[in-house]
C-alpha positions as CSV (number, residue, x, y, z in Angstrom):
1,X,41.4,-8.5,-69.1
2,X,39.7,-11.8,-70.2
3,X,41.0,-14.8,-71.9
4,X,40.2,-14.6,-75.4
5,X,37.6,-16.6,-76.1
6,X,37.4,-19.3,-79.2
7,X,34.6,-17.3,-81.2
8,X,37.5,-14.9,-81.3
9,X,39.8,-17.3,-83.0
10,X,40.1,-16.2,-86.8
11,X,39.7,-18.7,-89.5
12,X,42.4,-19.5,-91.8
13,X,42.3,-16.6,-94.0
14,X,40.8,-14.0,-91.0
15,X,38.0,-13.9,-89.2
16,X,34.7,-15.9,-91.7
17,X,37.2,-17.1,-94.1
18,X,36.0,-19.1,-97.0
19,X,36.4,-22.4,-95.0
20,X,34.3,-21.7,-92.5
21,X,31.2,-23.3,-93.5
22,X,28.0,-20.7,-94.2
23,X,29.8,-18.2,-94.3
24,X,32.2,-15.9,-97.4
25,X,34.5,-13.2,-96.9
26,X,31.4,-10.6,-98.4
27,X,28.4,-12.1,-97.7
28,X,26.1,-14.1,-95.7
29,X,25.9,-17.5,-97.2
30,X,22.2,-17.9,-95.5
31,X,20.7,-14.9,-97.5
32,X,23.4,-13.1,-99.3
33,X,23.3,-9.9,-97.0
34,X,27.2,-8.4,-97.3
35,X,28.9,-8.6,-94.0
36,X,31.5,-6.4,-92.5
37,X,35.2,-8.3,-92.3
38,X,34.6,-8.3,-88.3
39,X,31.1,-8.6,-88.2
40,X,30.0,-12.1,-86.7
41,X,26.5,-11.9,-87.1
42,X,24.2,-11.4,-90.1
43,X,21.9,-8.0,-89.4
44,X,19.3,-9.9,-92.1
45,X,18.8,-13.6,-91.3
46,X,20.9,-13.7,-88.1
47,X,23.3,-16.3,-89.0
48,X,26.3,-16.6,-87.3
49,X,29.7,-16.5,-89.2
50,X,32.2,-18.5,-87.8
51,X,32.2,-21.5,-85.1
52,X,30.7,-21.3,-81.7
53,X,32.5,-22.6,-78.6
54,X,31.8,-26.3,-77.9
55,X,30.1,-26.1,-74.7
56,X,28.1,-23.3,-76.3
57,X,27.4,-24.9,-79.7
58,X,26.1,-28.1,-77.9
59,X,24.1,-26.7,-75.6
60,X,22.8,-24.1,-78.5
61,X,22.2,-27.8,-80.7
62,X,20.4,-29.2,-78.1
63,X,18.4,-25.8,-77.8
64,X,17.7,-26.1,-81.4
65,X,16.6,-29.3,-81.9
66,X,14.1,-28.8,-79.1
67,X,12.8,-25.8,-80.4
68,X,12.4,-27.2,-84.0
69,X,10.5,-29.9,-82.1
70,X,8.2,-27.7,-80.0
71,X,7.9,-25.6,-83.0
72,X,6.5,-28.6,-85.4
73,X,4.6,-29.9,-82.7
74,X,2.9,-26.5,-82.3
75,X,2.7,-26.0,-85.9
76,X,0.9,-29.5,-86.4
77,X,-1.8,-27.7,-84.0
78,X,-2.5,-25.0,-86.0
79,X,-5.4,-24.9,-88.6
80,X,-4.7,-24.8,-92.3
81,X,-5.7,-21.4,-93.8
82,X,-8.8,-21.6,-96.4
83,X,-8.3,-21.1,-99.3
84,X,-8.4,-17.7,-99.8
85,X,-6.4,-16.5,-97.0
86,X,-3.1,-15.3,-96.8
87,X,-2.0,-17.4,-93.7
88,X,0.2,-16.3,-90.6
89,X,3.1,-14.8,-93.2
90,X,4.1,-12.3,-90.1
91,X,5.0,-15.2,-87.8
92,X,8.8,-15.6,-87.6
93,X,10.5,-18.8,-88.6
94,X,11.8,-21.5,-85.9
95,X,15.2,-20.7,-86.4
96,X,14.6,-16.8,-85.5
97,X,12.4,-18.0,-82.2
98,X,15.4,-20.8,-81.3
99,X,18.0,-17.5,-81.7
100,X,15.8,-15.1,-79.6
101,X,15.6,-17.6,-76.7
102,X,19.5,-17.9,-76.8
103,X,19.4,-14.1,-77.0
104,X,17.8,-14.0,-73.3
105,X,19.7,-16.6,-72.1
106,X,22.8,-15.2,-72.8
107,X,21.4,-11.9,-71.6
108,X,21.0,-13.8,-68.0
109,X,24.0,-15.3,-67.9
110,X,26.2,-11.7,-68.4
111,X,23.9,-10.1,-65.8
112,X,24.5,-13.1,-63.3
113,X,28.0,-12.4,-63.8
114,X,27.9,-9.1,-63.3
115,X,26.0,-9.0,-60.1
116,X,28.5,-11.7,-59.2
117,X,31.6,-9.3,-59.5
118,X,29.2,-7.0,-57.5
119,X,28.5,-9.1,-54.6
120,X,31.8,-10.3,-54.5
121,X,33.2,-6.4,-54.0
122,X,30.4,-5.4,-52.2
123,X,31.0,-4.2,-48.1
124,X,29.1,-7.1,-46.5
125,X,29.3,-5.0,-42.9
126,X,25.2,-5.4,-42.9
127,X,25.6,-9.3,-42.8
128,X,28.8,-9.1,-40.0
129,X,26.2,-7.3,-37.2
130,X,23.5,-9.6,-38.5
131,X,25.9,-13.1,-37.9
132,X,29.0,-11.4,-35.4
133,X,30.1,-14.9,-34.5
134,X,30.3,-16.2,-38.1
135,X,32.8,-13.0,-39.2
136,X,35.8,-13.7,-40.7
137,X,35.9,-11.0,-43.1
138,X,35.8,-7.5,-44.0
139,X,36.2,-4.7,-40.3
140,X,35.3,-6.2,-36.8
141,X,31.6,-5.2,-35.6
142,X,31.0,-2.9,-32.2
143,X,30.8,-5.5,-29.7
144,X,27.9,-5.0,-27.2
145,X,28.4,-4.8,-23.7
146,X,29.0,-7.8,-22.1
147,X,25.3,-8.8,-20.5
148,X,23.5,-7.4,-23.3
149,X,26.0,-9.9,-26.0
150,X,25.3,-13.2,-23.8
151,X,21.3,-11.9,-24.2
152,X,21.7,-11.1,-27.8
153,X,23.2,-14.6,-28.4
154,X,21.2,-16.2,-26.5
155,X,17.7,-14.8,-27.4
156,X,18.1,-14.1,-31.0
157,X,20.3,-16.8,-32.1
158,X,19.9,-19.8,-29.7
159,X,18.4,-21.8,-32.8
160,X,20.7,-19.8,-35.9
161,X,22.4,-22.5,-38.6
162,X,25.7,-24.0,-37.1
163,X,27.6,-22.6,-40.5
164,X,26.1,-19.6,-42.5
165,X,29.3,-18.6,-44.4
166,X,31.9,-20.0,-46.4
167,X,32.5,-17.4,-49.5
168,X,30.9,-14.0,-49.6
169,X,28.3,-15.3,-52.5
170,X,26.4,-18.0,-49.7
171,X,26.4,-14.9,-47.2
172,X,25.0,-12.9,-50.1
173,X,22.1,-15.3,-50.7
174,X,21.4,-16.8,-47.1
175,X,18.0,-16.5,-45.9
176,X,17.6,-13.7,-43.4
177,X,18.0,-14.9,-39.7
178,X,15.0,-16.5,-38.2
179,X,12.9,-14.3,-35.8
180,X,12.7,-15.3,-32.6
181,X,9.1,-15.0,-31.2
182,X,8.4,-13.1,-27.6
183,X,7.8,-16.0,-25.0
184,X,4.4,-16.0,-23.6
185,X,3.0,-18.6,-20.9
186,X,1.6,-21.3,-22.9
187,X,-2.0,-21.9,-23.4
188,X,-3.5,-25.1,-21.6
189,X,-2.2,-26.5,-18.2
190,X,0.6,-24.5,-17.2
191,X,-1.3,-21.5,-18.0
192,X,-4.3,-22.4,-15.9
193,X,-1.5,-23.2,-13.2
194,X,-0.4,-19.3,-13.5
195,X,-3.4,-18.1,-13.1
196,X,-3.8,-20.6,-9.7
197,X,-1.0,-19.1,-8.1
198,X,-2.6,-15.9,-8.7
199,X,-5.5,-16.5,-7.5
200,X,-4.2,-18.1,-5.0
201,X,-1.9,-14.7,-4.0
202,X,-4.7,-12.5,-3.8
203,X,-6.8,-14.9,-1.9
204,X,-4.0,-14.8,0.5
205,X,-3.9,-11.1,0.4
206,X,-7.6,-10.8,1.3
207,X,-7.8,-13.0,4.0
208,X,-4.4,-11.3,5.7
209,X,-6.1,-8.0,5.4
210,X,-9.2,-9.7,6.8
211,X,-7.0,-11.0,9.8
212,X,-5.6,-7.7,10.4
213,X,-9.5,-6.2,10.5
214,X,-10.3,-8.7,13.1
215,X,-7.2,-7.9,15.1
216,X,-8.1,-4.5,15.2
217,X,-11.8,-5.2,16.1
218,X,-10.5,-7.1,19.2
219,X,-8.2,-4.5,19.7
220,X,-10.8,-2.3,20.7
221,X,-12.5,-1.3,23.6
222,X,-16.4,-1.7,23.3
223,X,-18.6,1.3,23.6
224,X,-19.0,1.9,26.7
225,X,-21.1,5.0,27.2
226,X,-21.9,4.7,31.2
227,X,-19.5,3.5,33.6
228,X,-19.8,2.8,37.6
229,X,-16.8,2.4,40.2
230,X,-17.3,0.8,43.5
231,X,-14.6,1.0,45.5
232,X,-14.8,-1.1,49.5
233,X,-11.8,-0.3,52.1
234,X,-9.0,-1.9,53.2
235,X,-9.4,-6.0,52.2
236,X,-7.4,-8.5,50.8
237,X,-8.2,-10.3,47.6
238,X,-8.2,-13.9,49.9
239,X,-10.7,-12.0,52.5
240,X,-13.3,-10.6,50.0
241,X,-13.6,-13.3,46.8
242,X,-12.7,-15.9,48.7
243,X,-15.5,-19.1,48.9
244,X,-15.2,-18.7,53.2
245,X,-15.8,-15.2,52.6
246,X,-18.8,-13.6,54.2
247,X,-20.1,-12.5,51.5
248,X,-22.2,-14.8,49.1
249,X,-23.7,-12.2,46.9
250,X,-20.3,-10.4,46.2
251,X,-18.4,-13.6,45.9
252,X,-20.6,-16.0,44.8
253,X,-23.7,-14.3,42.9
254,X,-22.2,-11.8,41.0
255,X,-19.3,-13.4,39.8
256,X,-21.5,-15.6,37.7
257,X,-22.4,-12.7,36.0
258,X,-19.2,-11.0,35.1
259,X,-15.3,-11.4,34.9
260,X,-13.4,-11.5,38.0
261,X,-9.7,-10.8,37.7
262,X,-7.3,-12.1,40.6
263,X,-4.6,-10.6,40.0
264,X,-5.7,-7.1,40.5
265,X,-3.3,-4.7,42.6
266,X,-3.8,-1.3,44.8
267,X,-0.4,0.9,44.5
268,X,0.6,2.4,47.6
269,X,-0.4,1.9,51.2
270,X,-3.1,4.2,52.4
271,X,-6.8,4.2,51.6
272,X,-6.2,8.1,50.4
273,X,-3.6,7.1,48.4
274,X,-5.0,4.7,45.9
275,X,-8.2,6.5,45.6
276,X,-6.2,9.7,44.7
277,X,-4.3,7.2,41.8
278,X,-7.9,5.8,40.7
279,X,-9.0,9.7,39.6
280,X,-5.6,11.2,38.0
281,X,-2.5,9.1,38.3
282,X,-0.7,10.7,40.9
283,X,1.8,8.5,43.5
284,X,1.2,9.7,47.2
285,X,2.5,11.8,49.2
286,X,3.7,11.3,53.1
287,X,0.2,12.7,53.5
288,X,-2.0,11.0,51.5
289,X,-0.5,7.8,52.4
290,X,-1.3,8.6,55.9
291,X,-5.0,9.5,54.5
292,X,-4.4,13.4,55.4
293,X,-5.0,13.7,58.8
294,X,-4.1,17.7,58.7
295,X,-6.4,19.0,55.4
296,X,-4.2,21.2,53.7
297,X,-2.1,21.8,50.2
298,X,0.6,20.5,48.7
299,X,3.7,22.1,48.8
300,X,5.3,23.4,47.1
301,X,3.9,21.6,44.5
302,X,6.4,21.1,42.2
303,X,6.4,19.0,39.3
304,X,8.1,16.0,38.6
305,X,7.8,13.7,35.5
306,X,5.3,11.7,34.1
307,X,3.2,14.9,35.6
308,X,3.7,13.8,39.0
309,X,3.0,16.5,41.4
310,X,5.8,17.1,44.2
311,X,5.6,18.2,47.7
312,X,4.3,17.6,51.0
313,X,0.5,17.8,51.7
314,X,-2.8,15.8,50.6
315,X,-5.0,18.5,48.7
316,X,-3.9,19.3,45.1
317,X,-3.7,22.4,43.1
318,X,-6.3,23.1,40.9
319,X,-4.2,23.0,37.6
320,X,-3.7,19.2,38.7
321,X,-6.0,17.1,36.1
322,X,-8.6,14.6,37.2
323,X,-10.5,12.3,35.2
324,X,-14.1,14.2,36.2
325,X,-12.2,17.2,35.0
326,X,-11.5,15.5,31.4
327,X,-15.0,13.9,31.4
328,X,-16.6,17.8,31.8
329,X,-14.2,19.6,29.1
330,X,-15.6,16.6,26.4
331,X,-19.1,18.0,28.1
332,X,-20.1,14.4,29.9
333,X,-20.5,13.9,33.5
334,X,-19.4,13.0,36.5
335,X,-20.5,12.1,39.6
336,X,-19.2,10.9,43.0
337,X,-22.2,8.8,45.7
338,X,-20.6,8.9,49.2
339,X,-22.5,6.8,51.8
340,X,-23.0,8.7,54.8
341,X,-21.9,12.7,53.7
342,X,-25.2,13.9,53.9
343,X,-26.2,12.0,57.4
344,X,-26.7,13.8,60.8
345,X,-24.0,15.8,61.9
346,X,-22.1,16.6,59.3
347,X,-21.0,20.1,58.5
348,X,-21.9,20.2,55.1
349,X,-24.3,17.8,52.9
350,X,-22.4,17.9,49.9
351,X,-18.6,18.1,49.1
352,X,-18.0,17.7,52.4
353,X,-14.4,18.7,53.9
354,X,-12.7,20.6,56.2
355,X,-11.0,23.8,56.0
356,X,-7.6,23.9,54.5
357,X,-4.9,23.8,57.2
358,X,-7.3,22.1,59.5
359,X,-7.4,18.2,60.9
360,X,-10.0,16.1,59.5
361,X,-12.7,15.0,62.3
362,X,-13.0,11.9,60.1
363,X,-9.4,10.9,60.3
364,X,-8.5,7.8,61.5
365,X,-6.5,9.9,64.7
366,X,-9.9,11.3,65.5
367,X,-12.1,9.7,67.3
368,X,-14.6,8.1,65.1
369,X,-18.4,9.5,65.6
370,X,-19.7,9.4,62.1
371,X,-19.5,7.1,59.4
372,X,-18.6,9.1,56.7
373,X,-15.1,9.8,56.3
374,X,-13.3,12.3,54.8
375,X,-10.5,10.4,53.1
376,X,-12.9,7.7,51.8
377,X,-14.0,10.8,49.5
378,X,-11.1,11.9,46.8
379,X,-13.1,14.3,44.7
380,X,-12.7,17.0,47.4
381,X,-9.0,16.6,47.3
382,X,-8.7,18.1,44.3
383,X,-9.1,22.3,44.0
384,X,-10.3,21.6,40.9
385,X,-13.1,19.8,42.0
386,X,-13.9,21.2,45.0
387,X,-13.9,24.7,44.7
388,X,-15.6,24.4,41.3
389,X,-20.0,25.3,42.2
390,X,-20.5,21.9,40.4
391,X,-19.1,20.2,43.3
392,X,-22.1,20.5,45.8
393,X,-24.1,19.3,42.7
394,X,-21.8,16.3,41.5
395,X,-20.4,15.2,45.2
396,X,-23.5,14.0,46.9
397,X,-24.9,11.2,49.4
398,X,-25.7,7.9,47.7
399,X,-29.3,8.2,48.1
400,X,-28.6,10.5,45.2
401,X,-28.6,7.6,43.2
402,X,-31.4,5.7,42.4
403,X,-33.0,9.1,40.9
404,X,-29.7,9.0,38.5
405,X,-30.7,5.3,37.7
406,X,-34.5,6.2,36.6
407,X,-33.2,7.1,33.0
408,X,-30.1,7.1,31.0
409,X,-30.3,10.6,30.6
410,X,-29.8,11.1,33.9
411,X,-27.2,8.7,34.5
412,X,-23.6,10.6,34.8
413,X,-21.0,9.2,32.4
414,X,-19.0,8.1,35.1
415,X,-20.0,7.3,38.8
416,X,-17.7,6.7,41.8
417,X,-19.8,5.0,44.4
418,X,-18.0,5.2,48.4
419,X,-20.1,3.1,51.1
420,X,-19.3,4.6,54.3
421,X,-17.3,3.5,57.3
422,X,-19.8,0.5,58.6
423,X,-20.1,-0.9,54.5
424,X,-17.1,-0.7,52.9
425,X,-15.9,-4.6,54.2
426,X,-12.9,-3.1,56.2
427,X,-12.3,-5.0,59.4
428,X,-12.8,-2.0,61.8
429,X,-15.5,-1.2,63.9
430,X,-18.5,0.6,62.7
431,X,-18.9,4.4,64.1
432,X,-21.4,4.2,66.8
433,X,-21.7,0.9,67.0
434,X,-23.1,-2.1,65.0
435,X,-22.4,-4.4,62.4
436,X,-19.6,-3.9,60.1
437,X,-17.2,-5.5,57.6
438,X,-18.0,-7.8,54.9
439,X,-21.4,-9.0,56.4
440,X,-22.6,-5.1,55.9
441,X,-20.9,-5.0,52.6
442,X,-22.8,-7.6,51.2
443,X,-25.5,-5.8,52.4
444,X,-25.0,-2.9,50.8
445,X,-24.3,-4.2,47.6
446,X,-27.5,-6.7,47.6
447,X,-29.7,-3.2,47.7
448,X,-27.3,-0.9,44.6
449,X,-25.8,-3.4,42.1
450,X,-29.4,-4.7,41.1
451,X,-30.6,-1.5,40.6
452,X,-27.5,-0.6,38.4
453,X,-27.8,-3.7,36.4
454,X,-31.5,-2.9,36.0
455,X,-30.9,0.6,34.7
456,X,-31.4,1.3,31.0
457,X,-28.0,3.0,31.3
458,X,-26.1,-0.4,32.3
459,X,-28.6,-2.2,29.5
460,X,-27.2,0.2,26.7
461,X,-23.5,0.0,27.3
462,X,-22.8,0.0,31.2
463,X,-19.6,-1.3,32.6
464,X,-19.6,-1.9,36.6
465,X,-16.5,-2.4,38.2
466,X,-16.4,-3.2,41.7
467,X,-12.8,-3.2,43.6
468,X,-11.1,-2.9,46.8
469,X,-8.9,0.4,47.5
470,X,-5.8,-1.0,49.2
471,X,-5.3,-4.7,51.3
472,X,-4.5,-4.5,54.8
473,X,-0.8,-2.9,56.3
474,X,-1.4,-5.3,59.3
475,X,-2.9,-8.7,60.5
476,X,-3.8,-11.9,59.0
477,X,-4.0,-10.9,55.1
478,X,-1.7,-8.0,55.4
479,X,-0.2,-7.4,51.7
480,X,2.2,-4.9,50.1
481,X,2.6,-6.5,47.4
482,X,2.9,-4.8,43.9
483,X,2.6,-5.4,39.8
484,X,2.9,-3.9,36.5
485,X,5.8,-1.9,36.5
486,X,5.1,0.0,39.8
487,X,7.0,3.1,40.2
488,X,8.7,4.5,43.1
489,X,7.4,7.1,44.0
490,X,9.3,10.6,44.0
491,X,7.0,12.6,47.2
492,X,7.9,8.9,49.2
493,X,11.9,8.6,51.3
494,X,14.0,6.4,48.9
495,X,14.3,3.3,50.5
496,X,17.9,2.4,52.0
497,X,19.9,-0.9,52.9
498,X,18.5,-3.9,51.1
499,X,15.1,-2.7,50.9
500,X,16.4,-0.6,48.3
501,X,16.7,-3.7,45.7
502,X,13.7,-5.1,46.3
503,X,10.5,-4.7,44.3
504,X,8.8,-1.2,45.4
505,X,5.7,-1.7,47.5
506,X,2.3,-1.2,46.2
507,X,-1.2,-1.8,47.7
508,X,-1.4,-5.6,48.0
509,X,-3.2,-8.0,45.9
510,X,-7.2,-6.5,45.8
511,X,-9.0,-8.3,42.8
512,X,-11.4,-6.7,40.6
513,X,-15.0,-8.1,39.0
514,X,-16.5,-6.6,36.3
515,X,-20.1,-6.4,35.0
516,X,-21.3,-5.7,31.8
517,X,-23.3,-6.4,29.1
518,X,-20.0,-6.2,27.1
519,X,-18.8,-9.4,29.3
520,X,-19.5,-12.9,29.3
521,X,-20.4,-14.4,32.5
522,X,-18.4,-16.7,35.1
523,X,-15.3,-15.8,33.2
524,X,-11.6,-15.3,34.8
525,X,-8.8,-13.4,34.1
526,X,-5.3,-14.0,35.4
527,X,-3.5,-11.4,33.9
528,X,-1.9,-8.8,36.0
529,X,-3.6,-5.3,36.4
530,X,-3.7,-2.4,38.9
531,X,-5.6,1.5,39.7
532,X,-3.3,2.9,37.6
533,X,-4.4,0.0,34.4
534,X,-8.2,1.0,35.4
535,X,-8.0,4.3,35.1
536,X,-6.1,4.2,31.8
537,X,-8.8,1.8,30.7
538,X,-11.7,4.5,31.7
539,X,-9.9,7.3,29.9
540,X,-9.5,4.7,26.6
541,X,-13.3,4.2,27.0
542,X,-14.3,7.7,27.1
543,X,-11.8,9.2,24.8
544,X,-9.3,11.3,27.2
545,X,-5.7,11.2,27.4
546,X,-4.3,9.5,29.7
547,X,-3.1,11.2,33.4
548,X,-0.2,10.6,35.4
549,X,1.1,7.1,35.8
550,X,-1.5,5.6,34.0
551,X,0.4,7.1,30.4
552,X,3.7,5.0,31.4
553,X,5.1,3.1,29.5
554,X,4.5,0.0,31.3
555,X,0.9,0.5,32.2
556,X,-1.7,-1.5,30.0
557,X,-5.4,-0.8,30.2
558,X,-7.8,-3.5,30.9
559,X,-7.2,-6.0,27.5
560,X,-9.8,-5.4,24.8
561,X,-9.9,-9.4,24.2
562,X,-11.6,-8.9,28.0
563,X,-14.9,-7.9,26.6
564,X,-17.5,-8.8,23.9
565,X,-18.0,-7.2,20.6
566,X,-21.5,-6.9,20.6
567,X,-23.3,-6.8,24.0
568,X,-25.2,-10.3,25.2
569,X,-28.4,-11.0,23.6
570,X,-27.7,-8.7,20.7
């Protein structure tokens, strides 16, 4: 209940009595108008009976006198009616406008209390989640987990007011909680900084990607689409590149022209041997070390891994794969030149060999009345080579050759080029007398290399390689040296005692020079390579797998970086 107020307070004789001034106990002393005993205000004139509180009757004074003074002000203003006219009778007096405005402003002041009491009772769980931190009344808000609070403080209200209640009427009229504004880079320098970086990133990107393009362009092999092998006996790198050598064209000339590599290695002793490991991988055999004196199988030709064929003999079986075998499944050729297998006396002109189970008249045991030698002639110790009818066509003498040069057409894919007996550079005598070792050599190679580097074969993507099959077992540059991972061989006796932990023996330093328009001239390599690295490279040029050894592990194939990417003078 509320205090009662003192426009309650009765006058002397009840509420209006006589004493109170404007006022009777009937009527309205303003206009006469009868009054109910607890009626306060007149219906008719609106005149108050009674007194008015103080702080109400001096602010309703004040009120009054201002509105008397707006209202003569304003009346001043107005025009006089004419004569004649009735004037503004319906406009109410100053008295009735002065009551009306303390009508309103009473009217405001019992609806501000009233939504006062409201507010004041009203749940203010909306303003709690707005302002957690600021809660001291009313139920406890959910609290967020504990990285998603330190964000929501941190983010929403890292610039909120230090105090934003005291009583529930300030929470009630606080100004809602400022919106913080997603953070984007700023305009101007740091922007343009960004955007630097970025650039910056995917310039980076490009030219890594670039980078790794030009690594694999160097990576590869160039296309070589005709390819020559020359391989001379039984010499010594020292012996045959040598500046005291006696040959100027092979050791002196040509160089300038290509790439010589040093450090190039047979891998076994024998001439057989190596020239077996140039065409399809395989390690020797007691026999082909020995370069076969008895023609005849292997047996019982087992094999081993790596596809190693096991046994004892010198001829293979035909299932064994060769690289001229590869070469005519993809449908190219290949051709082997053998100095002296088409001369006088020989049994057969082409694919010369002898039958199997019988010695070779060529062998080293026999004595020697021909140049051309059996063992200086791998293909035909293949069945798959020689008993194929291709083989009198694609094993023939090396006068075969300059018809093969007239036209790139003609010229095999692949060509394996054997000077005989009296011009391969090996120190023995020549059969039936003459001049022999690297004086005929040089020879021999001063009438074929120029017509192979003249070809339009060599022009359009030749590679010559000209090597040595094996350095001497004996005499002054005797070498058994050995590189690249060399295997030990299973068909071989396991060496015993110390040998045993010693490096396995291979075919002695033999160098290598290449020729091609794919090479830069005078150039030299000192990187270590060996048969088993050429043929690998071969097969990577023409697009076979590789055979035998040459897949190992530990065998690399001639280094791309070796060769050119566009041939000279294109």
């Amino acid at each position: 209940m509320a205090d009662r107020k003192d426009d309650q307070n009765p006058g002397p004789s009840g509420p209006g009595g006589d004493d109170v001034p404007g006022c009777s106990r009937t009527s309205c002393t303003e206009c006469g108008t009868p009054l109910a005993p607890d009626q306060r205000y007149c219906l008719n004139c609106g005149h108050r009976r009674g007194r008015l509180p103080g702080a109400v009757a001096g602010t309703v004074g004040a009120l009054t006198s201002r509105g008397k003074g707006l209202a003569t002000a304003a009346a001043a203003k107005v025009p006089k009616p004419k004569d004649g006219d009735e004037g503004w009778s319906w406009m109410p007096s100053p008295q009735a406008i002065a009551i009306a405005v303390i009508g309103m402003l009473a009217l405001g002041v019992g609806l501000g209390s009233a939504m006062s009491e409201i507010a004041s009772s009203a749940p203010l769980q909306t303003i709690l989640l707005e302002y957690p931190h600021h809660a001291e009344e009313g139920p406890p808000a959910a609290e967020p987990p504990e990285e998603e609070a330190e964000s929501f403080e941190e983010e929403e209200f890292a610039e909120a007011p230090e105090e934003v209640t005291a009583a529930p009427e300030e929470i009630a009229t606080l100004p809602a909680a400022p919106e913080v504004a997603p953070e984007f880079p700023p305009e101007g320098e740091e922007a343009g900084e960004e955007e630097t970086e970025l650039q910056k990133s995917i310039r980076e990107s490009e030219e890594e990607q670039a980078e790794i393009q030009q690594e694999e362009a160097e990576e590869t092999l160039p296309e070589v689409k005709h390819a020559w092998l020359i391989v001379l006996g039984e010499n010594s790198y020292e012996s045959t590149f040598s500046a005291t050598a006696a040959a100027p064209y092979l050791t002196r000339t040509l160089p300038k022209k290509g790439l010589l590599i040093p450090n190039y290695y047979g891998v076994s002793g024998g001439v057989l041997a190596n020239e077996i490991a140039l065409l399809s991988g395989q390690g020797p055999t007691p026999a082909t070390a020995a370069n076969c004196p008895l023609y005849g199988d292997i047996a019982p030709a087992g094999v081993a891994g790596e596809g190693q064929v096991t046994g004892e003999g010198c001829v293979y079986p035909a299932s064994t794969e060769t690289l001229p075998g590869q070469l005519s499944a993809k449908h190219l050729t290949a051709r082997a030149y053998v100095q002296g297998i088409d001369e006088a006396g020989v049994t057969a002109p082409a694919c010369a060999h002898p039958a199997i189970g019988q010695p070779d008249p060529s062998g080293e045991g026999a004595a020697a009345t021909q140049a051309y030698a059996t063992f200086r002639n791998p293909f035909v110790y293949f069945h798959g080579l020689s008993d194929s009818p291709s083989c009198a066509l694609d094993d023939v003498g090396i006068a075969s050759l300059d018809g093969d040069l007239s036209s790139a057409k003609r010229t095999p894919s692949f060509s394996y080029i054997v000077p005989d007996r009296c011009h391969d550079a090996s120190p023995g005598p020549c059969p039936g007398g003459g001049a022999g070792g690297l004086p005929a050599a040089n020879t021999l190679l001063e009438q074929i290399v120029p017509k192979i580097l003249a070809s339009q074969a060599y022009k359009h993507g030749g590679l010559l390689v000209i090597t040595t099959d094996v350095a001497p077992s004996s005499g002054e540059y005797a070498d058994s040296s050995s590189c690249c991972g060399q295997p030990r061989f299973p068909n071989l006796p396991a060496p015993a005692g110390p040998a045993a932990a010693l490096p396995p023996e291979g075919g002695g330093q033999v160098g290598a020079l290449l020729l091609s328009p794919f090479v830069k001239g005078g150039a030299l390599n000192q990187e270590s390579f060996n048969h088993f690295s050429l043929l690998r490279t071969f097969e990577d040029l023409f697009g076979v797998k590789h055979l035998g050894y040459a897949a190992g592990a530990h065998v690399s194939a001639l280094e791309p970086s070796l060769f050119l990417a566009k041939p000279q003078g294109k």
